[in-house]
Every structure is written in structure tokens, then in C-alpha cells.
C-alpha positions as CSV (number, residue, x, y, z in Angstrom):
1,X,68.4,155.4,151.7
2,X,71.1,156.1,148.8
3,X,73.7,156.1,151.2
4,X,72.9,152.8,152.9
5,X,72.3,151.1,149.4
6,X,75.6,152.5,148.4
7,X,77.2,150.6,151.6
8,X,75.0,147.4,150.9
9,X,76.7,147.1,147.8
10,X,80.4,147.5,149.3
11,X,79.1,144.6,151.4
12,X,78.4,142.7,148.5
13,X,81.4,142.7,147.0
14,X,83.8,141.7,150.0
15,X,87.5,141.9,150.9
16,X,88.7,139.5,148.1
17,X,87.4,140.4,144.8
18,X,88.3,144.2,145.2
19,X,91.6,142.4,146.0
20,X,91.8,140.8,143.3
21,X,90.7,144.3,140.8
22,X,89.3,142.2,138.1
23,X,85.8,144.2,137.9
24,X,85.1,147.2,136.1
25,X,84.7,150.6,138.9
26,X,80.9,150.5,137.8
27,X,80.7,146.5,138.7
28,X,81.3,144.6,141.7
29,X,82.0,140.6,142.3
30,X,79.1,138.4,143.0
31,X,77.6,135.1,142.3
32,X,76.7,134.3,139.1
33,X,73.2,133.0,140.6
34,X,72.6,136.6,142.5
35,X,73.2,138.5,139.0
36,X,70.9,136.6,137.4
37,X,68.3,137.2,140.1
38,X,68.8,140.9,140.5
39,X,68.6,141.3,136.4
40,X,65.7,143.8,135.3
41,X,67.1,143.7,131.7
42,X,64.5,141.6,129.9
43,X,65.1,137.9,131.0
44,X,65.6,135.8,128.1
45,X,65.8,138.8,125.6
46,X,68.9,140.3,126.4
47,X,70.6,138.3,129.1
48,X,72.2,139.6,132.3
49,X,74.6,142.1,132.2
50,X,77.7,140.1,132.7
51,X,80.5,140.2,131.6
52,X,82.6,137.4,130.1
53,X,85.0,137.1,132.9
54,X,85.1,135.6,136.5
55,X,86.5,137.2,139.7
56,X,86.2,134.1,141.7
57,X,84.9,130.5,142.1
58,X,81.1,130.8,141.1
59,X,81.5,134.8,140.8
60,X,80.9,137.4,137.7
61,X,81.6,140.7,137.6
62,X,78.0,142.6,137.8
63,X,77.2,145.9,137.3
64,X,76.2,148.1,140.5
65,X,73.3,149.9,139.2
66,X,71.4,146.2,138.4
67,X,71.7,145.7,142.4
68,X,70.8,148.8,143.7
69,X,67.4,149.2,142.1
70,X,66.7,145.7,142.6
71,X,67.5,146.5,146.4
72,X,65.4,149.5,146.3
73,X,62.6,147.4,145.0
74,X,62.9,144.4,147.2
75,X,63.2,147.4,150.6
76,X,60.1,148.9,149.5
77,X,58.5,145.8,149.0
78,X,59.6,144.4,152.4
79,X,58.4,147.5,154.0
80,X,54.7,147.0,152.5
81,X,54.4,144.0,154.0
82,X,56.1,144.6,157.3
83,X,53.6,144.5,160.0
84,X,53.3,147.6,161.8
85,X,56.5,148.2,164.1
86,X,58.1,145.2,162.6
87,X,60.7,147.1,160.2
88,X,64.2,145.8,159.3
89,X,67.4,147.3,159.6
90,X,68.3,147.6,155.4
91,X,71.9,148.4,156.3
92,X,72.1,145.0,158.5
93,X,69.8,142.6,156.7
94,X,69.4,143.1,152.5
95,X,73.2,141.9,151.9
96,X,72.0,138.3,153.1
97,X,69.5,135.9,151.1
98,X,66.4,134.6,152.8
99,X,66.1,130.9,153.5
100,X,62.7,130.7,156.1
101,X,60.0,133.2,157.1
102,X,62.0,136.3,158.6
103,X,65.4,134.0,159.0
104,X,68.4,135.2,156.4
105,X,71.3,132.9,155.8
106,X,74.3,134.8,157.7
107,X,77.5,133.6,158.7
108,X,77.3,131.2,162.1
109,X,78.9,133.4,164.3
110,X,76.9,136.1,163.4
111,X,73.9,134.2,164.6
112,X,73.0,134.1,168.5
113,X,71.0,130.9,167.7
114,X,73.9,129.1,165.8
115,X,74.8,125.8,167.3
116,X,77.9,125.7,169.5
117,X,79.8,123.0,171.3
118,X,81.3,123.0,174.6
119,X,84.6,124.8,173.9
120,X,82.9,127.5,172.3
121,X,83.7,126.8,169.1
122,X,80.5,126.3,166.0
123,X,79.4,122.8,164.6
124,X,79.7,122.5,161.1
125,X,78.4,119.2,159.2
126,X,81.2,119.4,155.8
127,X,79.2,117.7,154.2
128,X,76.0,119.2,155.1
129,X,72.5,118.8,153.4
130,X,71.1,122.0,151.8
131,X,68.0,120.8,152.3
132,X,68.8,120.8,155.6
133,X,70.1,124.0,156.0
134,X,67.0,125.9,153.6
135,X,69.8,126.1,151.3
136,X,72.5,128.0,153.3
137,X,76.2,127.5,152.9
138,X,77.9,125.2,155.1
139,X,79.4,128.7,157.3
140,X,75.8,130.1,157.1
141,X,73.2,129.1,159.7
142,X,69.5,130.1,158.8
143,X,69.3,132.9,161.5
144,X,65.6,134.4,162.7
145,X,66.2,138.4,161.6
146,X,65.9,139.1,165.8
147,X,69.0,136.8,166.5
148,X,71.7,138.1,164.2
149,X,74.6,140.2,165.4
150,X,76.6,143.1,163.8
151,X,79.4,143.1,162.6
152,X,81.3,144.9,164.8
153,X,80.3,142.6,167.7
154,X,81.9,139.2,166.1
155,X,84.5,137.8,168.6
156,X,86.2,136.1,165.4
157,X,87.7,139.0,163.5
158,X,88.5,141.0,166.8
159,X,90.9,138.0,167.5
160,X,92.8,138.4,164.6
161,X,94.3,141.9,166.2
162,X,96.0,139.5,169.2
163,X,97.9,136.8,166.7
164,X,101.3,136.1,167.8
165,X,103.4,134.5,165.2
166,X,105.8,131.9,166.8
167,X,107.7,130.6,164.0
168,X,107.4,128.1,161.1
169,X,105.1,124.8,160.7
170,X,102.7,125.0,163.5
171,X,99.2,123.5,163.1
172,X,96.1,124.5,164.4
173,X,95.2,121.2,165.5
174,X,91.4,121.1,166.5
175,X,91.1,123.7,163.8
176,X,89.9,127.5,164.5
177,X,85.9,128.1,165.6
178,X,84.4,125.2,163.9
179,X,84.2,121.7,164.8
180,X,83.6,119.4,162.0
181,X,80.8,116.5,163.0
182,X,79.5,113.8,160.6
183,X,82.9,113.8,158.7
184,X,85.5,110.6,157.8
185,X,88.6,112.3,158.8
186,X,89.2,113.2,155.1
187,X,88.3,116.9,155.6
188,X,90.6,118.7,157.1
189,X,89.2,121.8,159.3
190,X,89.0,125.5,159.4
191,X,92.7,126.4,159.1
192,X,94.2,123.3,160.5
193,X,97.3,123.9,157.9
194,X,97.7,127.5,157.7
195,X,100.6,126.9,154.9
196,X,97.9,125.5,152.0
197,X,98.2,127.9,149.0
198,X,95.7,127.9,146.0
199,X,97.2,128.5,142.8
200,X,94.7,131.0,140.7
201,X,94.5,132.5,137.2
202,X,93.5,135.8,137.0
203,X,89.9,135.1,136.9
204,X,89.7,133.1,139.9
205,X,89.8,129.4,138.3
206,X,92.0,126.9,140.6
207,X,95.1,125.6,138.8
208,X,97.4,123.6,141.6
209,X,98.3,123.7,145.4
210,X,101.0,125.5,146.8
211,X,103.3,125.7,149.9
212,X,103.7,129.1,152.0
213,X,107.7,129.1,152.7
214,X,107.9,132.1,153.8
215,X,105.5,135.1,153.5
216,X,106.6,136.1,149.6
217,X,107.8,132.7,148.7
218,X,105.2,130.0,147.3
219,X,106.3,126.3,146.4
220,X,104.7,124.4,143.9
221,X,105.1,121.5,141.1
222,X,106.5,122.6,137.7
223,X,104.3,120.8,135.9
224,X,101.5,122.5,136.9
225,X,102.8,125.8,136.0
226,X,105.2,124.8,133.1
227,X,102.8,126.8,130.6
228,X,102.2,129.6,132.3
229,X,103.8,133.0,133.3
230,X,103.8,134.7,136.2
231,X,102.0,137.2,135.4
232,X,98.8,134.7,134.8
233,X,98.7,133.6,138.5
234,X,97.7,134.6,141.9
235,X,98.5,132.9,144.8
236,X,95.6,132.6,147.7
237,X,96.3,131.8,151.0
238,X,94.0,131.3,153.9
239,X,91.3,129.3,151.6
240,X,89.2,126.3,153.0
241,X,85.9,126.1,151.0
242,X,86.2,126.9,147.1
243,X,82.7,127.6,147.0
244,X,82.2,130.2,150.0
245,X,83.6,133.5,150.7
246,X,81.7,133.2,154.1
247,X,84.7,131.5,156.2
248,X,85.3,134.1,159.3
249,X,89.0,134.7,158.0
250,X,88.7,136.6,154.7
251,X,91.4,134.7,152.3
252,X,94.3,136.8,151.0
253,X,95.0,136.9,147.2
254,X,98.4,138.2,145.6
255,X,100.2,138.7,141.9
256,X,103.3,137.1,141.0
257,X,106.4,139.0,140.4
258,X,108.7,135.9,139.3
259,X,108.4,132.4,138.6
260,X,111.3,130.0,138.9
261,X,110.8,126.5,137.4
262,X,113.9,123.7,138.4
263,X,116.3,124.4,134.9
264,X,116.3,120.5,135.2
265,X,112.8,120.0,135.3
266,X,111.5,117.0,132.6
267,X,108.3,117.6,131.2
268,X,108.8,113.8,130.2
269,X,109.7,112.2,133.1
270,X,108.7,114.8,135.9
271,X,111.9,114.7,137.4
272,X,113.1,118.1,139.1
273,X,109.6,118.7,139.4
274,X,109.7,122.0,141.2
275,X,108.8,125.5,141.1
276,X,109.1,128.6,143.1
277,X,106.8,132.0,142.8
278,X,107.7,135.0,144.1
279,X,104.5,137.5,145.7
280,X,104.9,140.8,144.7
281,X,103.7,141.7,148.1
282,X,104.0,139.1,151.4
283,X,101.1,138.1,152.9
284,X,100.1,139.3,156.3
285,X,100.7,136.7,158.5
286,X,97.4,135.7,160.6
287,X,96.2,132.3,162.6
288,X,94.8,130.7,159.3
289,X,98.2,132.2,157.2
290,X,101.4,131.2,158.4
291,X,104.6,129.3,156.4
292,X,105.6,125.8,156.7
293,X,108.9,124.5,158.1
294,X,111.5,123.0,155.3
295,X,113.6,120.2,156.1
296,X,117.4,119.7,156.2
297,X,119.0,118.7,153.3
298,X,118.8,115.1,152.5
299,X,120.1,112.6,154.7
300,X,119.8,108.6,156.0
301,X,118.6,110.0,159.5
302,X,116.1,112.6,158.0
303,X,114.8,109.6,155.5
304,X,113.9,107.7,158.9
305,X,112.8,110.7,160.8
306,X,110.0,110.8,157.7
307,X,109.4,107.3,157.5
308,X,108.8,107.3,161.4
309,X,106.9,110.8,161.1
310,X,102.7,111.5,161.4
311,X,102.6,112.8,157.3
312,X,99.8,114.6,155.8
313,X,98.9,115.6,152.3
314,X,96.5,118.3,151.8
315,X,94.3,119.6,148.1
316,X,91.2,119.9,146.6
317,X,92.1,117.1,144.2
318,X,89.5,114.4,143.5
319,X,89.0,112.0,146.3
320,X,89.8,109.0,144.1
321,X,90.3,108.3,140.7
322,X,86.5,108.2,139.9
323,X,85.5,110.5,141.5
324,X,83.6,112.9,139.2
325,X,84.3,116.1,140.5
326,X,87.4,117.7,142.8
327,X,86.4,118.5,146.7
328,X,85.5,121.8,147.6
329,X,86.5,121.5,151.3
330,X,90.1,121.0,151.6
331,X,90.6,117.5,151.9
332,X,93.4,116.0,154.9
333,X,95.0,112.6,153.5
334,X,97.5,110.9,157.0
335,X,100.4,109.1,154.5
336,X,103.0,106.8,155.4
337,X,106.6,108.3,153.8
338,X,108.0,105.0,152.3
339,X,111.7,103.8,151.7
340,X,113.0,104.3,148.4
341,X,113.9,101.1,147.2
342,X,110.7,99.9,148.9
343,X,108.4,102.2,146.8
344,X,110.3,101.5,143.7
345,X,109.4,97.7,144.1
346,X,105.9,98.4,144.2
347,X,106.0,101.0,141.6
348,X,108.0,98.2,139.2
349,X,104.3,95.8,139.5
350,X,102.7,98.3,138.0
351,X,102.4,99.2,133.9
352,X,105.5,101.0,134.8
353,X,107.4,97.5,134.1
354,X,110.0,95.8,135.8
355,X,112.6,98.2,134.7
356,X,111.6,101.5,136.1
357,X,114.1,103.7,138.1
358,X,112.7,106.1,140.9
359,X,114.7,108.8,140.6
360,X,116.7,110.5,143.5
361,X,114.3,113.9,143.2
362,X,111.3,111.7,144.3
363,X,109.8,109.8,147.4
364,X,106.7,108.1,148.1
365,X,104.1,108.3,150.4
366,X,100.6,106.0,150.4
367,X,100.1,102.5,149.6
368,X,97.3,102.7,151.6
369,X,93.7,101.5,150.1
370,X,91.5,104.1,149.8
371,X,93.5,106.9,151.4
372,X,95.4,108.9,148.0
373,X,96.3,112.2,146.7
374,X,94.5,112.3,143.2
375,X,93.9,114.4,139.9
376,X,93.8,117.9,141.1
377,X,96.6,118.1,144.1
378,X,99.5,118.7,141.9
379,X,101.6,121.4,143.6
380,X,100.5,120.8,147.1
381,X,102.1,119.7,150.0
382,X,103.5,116.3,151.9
383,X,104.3,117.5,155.3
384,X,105.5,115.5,158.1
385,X,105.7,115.9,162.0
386,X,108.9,117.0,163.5
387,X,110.5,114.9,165.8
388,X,109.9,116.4,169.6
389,X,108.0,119.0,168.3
390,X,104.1,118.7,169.1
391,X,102.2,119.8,166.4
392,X,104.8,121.4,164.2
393,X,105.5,120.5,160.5
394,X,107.9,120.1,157.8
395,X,107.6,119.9,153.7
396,X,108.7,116.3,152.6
397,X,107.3,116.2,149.4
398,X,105.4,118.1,146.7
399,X,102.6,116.4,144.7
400,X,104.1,115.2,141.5
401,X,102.6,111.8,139.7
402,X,100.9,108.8,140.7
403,X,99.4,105.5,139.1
404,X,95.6,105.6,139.5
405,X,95.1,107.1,142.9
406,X,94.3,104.9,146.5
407,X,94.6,101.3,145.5
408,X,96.1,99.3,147.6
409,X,100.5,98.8,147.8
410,X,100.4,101.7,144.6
411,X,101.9,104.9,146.4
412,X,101.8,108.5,145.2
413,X,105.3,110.0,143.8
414,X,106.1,113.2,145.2
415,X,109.0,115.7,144.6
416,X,111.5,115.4,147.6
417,X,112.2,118.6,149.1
418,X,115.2,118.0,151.2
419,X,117.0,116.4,148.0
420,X,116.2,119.6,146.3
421,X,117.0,121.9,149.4
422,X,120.2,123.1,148.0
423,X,118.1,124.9,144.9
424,X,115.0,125.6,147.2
425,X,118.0,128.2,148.9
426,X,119.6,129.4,146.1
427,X,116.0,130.8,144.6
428,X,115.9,132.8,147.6
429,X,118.7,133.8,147.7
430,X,118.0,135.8,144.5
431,X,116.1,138.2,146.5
432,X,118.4,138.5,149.3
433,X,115.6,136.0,151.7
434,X,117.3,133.9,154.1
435,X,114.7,130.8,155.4
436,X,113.5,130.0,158.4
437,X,115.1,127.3,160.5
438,X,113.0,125.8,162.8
């Protein structure tokens, strides 16, 4: 029994936040909500024992020996009222919460009943009701104890051991083993765009998006990051839901070993508004982690090719300006690329006054009522089709600035990439990494 408790609690804890090394050796990562549960310290007298920092969205560090006897308890409790013959599998079931009589909320491809379409792949409703769901995740499915699978027999992870990378900027366009239903086309799904990066502090809190340029290179705004030093962030790639660690591709976390900010960049202004971090280790490529395709330097035929482009912004930003809380489910914004001179027009009817200059570093993309990137998708990327190319991607733009966010003939100002190719190289060049051409 010690030995199985001992594993339950390396299930607990999962791939990320011993990634991420923020816990004590005597702790382990969890929700806040299962810490408070599993406390026997005197509720309300003492409090849980917690500390004062965060390993993850919802997560606290929480000390080991608080789960295992309250897993010991809730075993020998189980087993008392167990009908005869009826026993569970502790090293299989205690990791998951319970949700309906003898049904545990478990990931959806770990359950034989969990719904699937007709290419195989799971339904998930993005915006599902947890009423519902008995209060499962949006990956979880309320699962009757005699339907769930092991571990070692989900299809999902094995697949991961055949992944072929075959170059720069390409989608996964229906998504990978969930269809989204009951959804406006603002979600985008399970690693549709494997080149979305979440820009973390140390305990876990979301700062800004990010690009993936290459597997050690990260592209983001400067203004996001013009306070902070490299050794405050980590860079996560692979993330869809903030709020779930439950996705069937585990995300991958990594330090920061340098941070380049544009030497032009105006706090001010935002022009030049650019910044590059360095991982200290690559990530390992995989279907839901792959870089995105840069663009050419600038040019009047690669200004069409955008304008004529499918374009896409991607964040957990706020869906409008309202809004009272960012998404949690990264969003999927389709965004017209806009001439200069054009955007600057528009931009001039706006408090900006009749004498505002667009500057060369920035384009625009939007216009478009009720479609916007918003508070919260600073860093993150403007990508656009590539002509010929089914399904393949380049960076256009950066998130920068905007005026309110999805009203109608009011774009979004991004950082242009190809007019800041030329220093997008040079960084690289620091550490001897040439760029992938697509």
C-alpha cells in the first residue's frame, strides 16, 4: 500500500510542475481546491499547508504527507463500503475526483464510454456546462470506474513516438483528437497552431504570447517584457486550456538564457516593438510543438501576398474590450492584413487625430466588427497563409496596440516582422542559429 500511495502521488503532480522545480522535495503541485480538501490541519485554525507561491494556473505547492494520509483514509474508507467483490484498483482510480456514483472524472480518451465522432477523434463542447459534465473539465468525461483504460493503453501518447517533423509553419487543421461542437469559430482547437507560446513568470502566472521560431528562439512584443529579465520567465509551448493540465499532450515549459529587446524600441510610441528570448534548452519538437515560418524581408509583392493571404491571430486575451475576464481556451481571430496608408486613414478618425503617422515597423490587421485581438494578446502572433502552400503559415505581425478592440473600421496595430527581418537574423546570429526557410 505505501508503495502505491507513493506512485499516486507522482501522479498527482504531473510532467509540468516537476518541470517547472518550483516545489519544495517534500511538496508536490496541485490545485489550490485539492489542498484545501486533503487538509487535516485544523480547518479554519491553522489553514492549509501552503505555501505562498504558485507552480501553475490554479496550482500551489502542497506538502506530500497531507495527501498521502488523506489517501489512506479515503482507500480504507472506500474499501468499507465496497460491496463484496466490488474493490477498486487504488493505483488506477484515487489520482482522479469523483463526479457520479462509481464514475471518476478522467481524461476522454481514457474512457471507453467517452463520446467519439466518425473520424475517431473525441467531441469536446469548449464551452461546456459543468453542470453538465458533474463538474469535470472540459478534457475529462465522467467515466463509470468499469470503463476507464490504463495508461499504457492510450492510443494518444503512443502516437507521439511516430511524429515526423516536415518543416516550418504547418497547421494542424481539424485540430488533433478533439473536435470542437457548439463553438463560434473563435476557439481555436487542440493544437491547430503548434507555434503559440505562453509567456510565464516563475510561478506560473501568464504574462504575453509568443511565437516558436525555431526550437530555442521565442518572439514576442517588447512591451510586454520591457520590465522584466530573463531570468523571471519561462516560455510554454504546447498549451491550449489555461485552466487544465488534462490535454493528451503534456505542455513543455523552459528558462530563459537571454532576452533581446529591439535597441530602438519606444516605450512611448511602441515603435520597434520587438523582443527575442533565447530557451536555455530547445524544445522537443512534437505534433502540438512545432515553429512557425518567417517571412521575407519587406517588400510591395510580400505586402500583397498578406493582404491577399487567409491571416489569423491567436491569445488568451479578452474577447472584447468588455469583456471581464481573458479566455482560457485559446481563442482563433481570421484577420484581414490591410494596406498601410489604408489603416492609417482609419486610425487618423480615431482620438489618435488627424495627424497621426503609422510608422514603417507596424501593419494592421482587423476592422472587422466584433472579430479583434484585445487586452491580454500582446506578444502573440499574426500569421498568414503562404501562397501555394496548403495549410502552411508565416509570422506577419506581432501584437502590439490597438484602439478599443473589434469595433467596426478600427484595426489592431501589430509589429511587422518582415520590416524587422533584417534584426529578427542578426539576434540569431548571436548564437551561431541560421532560420528556417520555407
Amino acid at each position: 500500500m505505501e508503495r502505491l500511495l507513493k506512485l499516486l502521488v507522482l501522479l498527482l503532480l504531473g510532467d509540468a510542475c516537476w518541470s517547472l522545480g518550483l516545489c519544495k522535495s517534500d511538496q508536490i503541485c496541485i490545485s489550490e481546491q485539492r489542498c484545501n480538501e486533503t487538509d487535516d490541519s485544523g480547518s479554519g485554525i491553522f489553514g492549509p499547508r501552503i505555501l505562498g507561491r504558485s507552480c501553475g494556473a490554479g496550482l500551489v505547492c502542497c506538502d506530500k504527507a497531507q495527501l498521502e494520509s488523506y489517501e489512506a483514509s479515503m482507500a480504507t474508507r472506500r474499501s468499507k463500503q465496497m460491496p463484496t467483490g466490488m474493490a477498486i484498483d487504488v493505483d488506477a482510480k484515487l489520482d482522479y475526483k469523483s463526479c457520479d456514483v462509481r464514475s471518476l472524472c478522467v481524461p476522454r480518451h481514457l474512457c471507453r464510454t467517452g463520446t467519439v465522432n466518425e473520424d475517431g477523434r473525441f467531441i469536446l463542447k469548449p464551452r461546456i456546462d459543468n453542470a453538465s459534465n458533474s463538474g469535470c473539465g472540459i478534457f475529462e468525461s465522467c467515466c463509470p470506474i468499469g470503463d476507464q483504460l490504463d495508461e499504457k493503453d492510450n492510443r494518444v501518447r503512443h502516437q507521439l513516438n511516430d511524429f515526423k517533423y516536415k518543416g516550418c509553419g504547418y497547421s494542424n487543421p481539424a485540430g488533433l483528437y478533439y473536435a470542437l461542437v457548439g463553438y463560434n469559430d473563435h476557439e481555436a482547437r487542440f493544437a491547430e497552431f503548434p507555434w503559440m507560446v505562453a509567456v510565464m513568470d516563475l510561478q506560473g502566472k501568464y504574462i504575453c504570447g509568443g511565437t516558436l521560431i525555431h526550437p530555442q528562439l521565442v518572439l514576442t512584443s517588447a512591451h510586454n517584457v520591457a520590465e522584466l529579465g530573463a531570468d523571471e520567465l519561462l516560455a510554454r509551448a504546447g498549451e491550449y486550456d489555461l485552466n487544465s493540465n488534462e490535454e493528451p499532450y503534456a505542455f513543455q515549459s523552459r528558462r530563459i538564457s537571454n532576452l533581446w529587446r529591439h535597441e530602438q524600441f519606444n516605450r512611448l510610441n511602441f515603435h520597434n516593438d520587438i523582443a527575442m528570448l533565447v530557451l536555455e534548452q530547445p524544445f522537443q519538437l512534437a505534433p502540438h510543438v512545432q515553429p512557425l515560418c518567417l517571412p521575407a524581408a519587406e517588400s510591395t509583392a510580400l505586402q500583397k501576398d498578406l493582404r491577399e493571404a487567409e491571416c489569423f491571430a491567436t491569445g488568451w486575451g479578452h474577447r472584447h474590450f468588455s469583456a471581464p475576464r481573458m479566455e482560457h481556451i485559446l481563442k482563433r481571430i481570421d484577420l484581414p492584413v490591410l494596406e498601410h496608408e489604408y489603416c492609417q486613414r482609419l486610425l487618423r478618425r480615431t482620438v489618435l487625430g488627424r495627424r497621426f503617422k503609422l510608422d514603417s515597423t507596424f501593419l494592421c490587421a482587423g476592422g472587422v466588427e466584433g472579430k479583434d485581438t484585445c487586452k491580454g494578446d500582446g506578444g502573440s502572433p499574426l500569421f498568414c497563409s503562404m501562397a501555394g502552400q496548403n495549410k502552411r503559415y508565416q509570422l506577419a505581425g506581432i501584437v502590439s496596440w490597438g484602439i478599443e478592440c473589434a469595433d467596426k473600421d478600427i484595426p489592431a496595430v501589430y509589429t511587422s516582422v518582415p520590416h524587422l527581418r533584417s534584426w529578427i537574423d542578426e539576434q540569431a546570429s548571436k548564437i551561431n542559429i541560421k532560420l528556417e526557410e520555407p
